[in-house]
Steps between C-alpha positions, in 0.01 A plus 500: 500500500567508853197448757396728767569421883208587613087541375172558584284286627148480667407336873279500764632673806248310709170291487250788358322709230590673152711730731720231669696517123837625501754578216845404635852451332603161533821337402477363114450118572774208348383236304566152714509155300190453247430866506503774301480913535210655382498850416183576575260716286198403604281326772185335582289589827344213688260426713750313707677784485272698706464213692879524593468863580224412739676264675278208398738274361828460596848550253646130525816483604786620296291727245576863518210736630514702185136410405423401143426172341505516143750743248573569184874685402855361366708251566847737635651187759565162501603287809719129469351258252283748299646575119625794504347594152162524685617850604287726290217329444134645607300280723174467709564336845337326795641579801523459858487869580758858408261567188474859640852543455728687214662136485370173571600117565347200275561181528558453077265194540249765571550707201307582174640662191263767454297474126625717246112661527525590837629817660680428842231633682244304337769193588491595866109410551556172374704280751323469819144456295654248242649284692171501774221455217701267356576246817147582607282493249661271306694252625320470835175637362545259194325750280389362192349612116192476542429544855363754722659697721418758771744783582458763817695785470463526097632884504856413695811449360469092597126547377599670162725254413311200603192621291709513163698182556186274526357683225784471306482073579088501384353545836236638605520790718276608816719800668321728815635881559374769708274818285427517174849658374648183615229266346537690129882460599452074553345527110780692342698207654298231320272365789190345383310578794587811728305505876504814702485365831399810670176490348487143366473172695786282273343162604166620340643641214684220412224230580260688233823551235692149495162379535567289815798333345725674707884600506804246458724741683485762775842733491377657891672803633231572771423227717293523816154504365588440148602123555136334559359747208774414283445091579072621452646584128732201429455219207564134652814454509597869529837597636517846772801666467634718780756752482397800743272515773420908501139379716678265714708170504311287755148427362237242551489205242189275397752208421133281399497757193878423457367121521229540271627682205871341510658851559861571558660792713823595453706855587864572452723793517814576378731686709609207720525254171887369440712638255461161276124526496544903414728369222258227394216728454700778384597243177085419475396898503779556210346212291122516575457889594814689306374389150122647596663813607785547170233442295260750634188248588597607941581818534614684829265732678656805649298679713707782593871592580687688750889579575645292713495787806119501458462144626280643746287612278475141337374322807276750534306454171569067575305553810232703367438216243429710208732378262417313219846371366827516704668760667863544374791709704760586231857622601687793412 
């Protein structure tokens, strides 16, 4: 079957708000070497995403300005030195960016056959969260049974997935949310302790539950302010993980409690990561993380959907933080 010339796509027609979002036609893009044509059916929205649209971050150079990190959809192109008998298969993908598009590049390093369990657009909210818990919490955060960790931002799609996955290992979970639809929400999930923090103080919550033992791991998406309370609630040895900064990047830092409890701070992100170590952790979320998810023990969290021409309306809800779950843009 012969592919279109031509599809729609989603971009920012400058640095700006929900509105700045523009359906356009764009020509269908040609797998290079390594990559393969997606046929896109469904995909994730980001918070780098609306980060993009602002203007915050930057595309790096070479990556389209389709926005989109993360898809789900068939396998319809291959470029030089892929088998050709991938063609047809339905994967999840990181990518760099054209997930709001009809059709979209992968590197195939970057792929994931999607679990016969899974719909495609439950496949689509799993990239971009799978492969960041996993780095994160895990490898850098060195999560293990047994320990305790701390997780801001329980009711997002990162936060979601990072609550069942140390569940799922024997951790203990302490996971923060905003109202009480969002703390009954962390439960469903499988945290052990849920904190409203608009009407609870987490460091004193947590000092009266672990019983001053404190948390092995802190999985941070607020920064600012949060840093010294989140050291305040760390076990010796504790490791701080950073991977968003929505109160602010530049923050003071008692490094004599660093000192005195042994902690370790550490932040990634992975946008600007090389293909290799995309590949590399692509081949760790398919044999730590896929199995979990096949089997039923993680599950996706879908918040809500929208057509692809309603990607307005997506950002909108991101930036009005009331999901609990992801929120998935699903093609035509």
């Amino acid at each position: 079957m012969a592919l279109p010339r031509m599809m729609k796509a989603v971009v920012a027609s400058q640095p700006g708000g929900p509105e700045v979002l523009q359906l356009v036609e764009r020509p269908v893009p040609q797998p290079g070497a390594g990559e393969v044509l997606v046929r896109v059916a469904a995909a994730g929205v980001n918070r780098p995403d609306v980060m993009q649209r602002r203007g915050a971050i930057a595309v790096p150079a070479g990556v389209t300005d389709i926005l989109g990190l993360e898809i789900s959809g068939e396998i319809v192109g291959a470029g030089p030195g892929i088998d050709a008998a991938s063609v047809g298969r339905r994967v999840a993908a990181l990518v760099s960016g054209g997930g709001y598009g009809e059709y979209c590049l992968a590197h195939s390093g970057h792929c994931l056959p999607i679990p016969a369990t899974l719909d495609d657009t439950a496949a689509a909210a799993l990239p971009e969260a799978a492969f960041t818990v996993w780095h994160n919490l895990f490898e850098r955060g060195r999560l293990a049974p047994g320990e305790t960790v701390l997780i801001h931002g329980g009711a997002s799609g990162i936060g979601s997935l990072a609550i069942q996955l140390a569940r799922a290992i024997g951790a203990t979970v302490v996971a923060t949310a905003g109202g009480a639809e969002k703390v009954a929400y962390l439960r469903e999930l499988g945290a052990d302790i849920a904190i409203d923090y608009r009407n609870e103080d987490f460091v004193e919550v947590c000092g009266k539950a672990l019983g001053g033992r404190g948390v092995d791991v802190v999985l941070d998406i607020v920064g600012g302010s949060y840093v010294a309370r989140n050291f305040a609630v760390m076990a010796p040895g504790g490791r701080h993980v950073s991977i968003a900064f929505m109160e602010g990047a530049v923050v003071p830092i008692d490094l004599t409690v660093v000192m005195v409890k042994g902690l370790t701070l550490t932040s990634s992100t992975m946008r600007p990561k090389s293909i290799d170590e995309k590949t590399r952790l692509a081949r760790a979320v398919e044999h730590h993380v896929w199995p979990l998810v096949g089997r039923g023990q993680v599950k996706p969290s879908i918040f809500r959907t929208f057509e692809l021409g309603e990607a307005v309306r997506a950002h909108r809800l991101m930036e009005e933080n009331a999901n609990m779950g992801k929120i998935i843009l699903k093609m035509q």
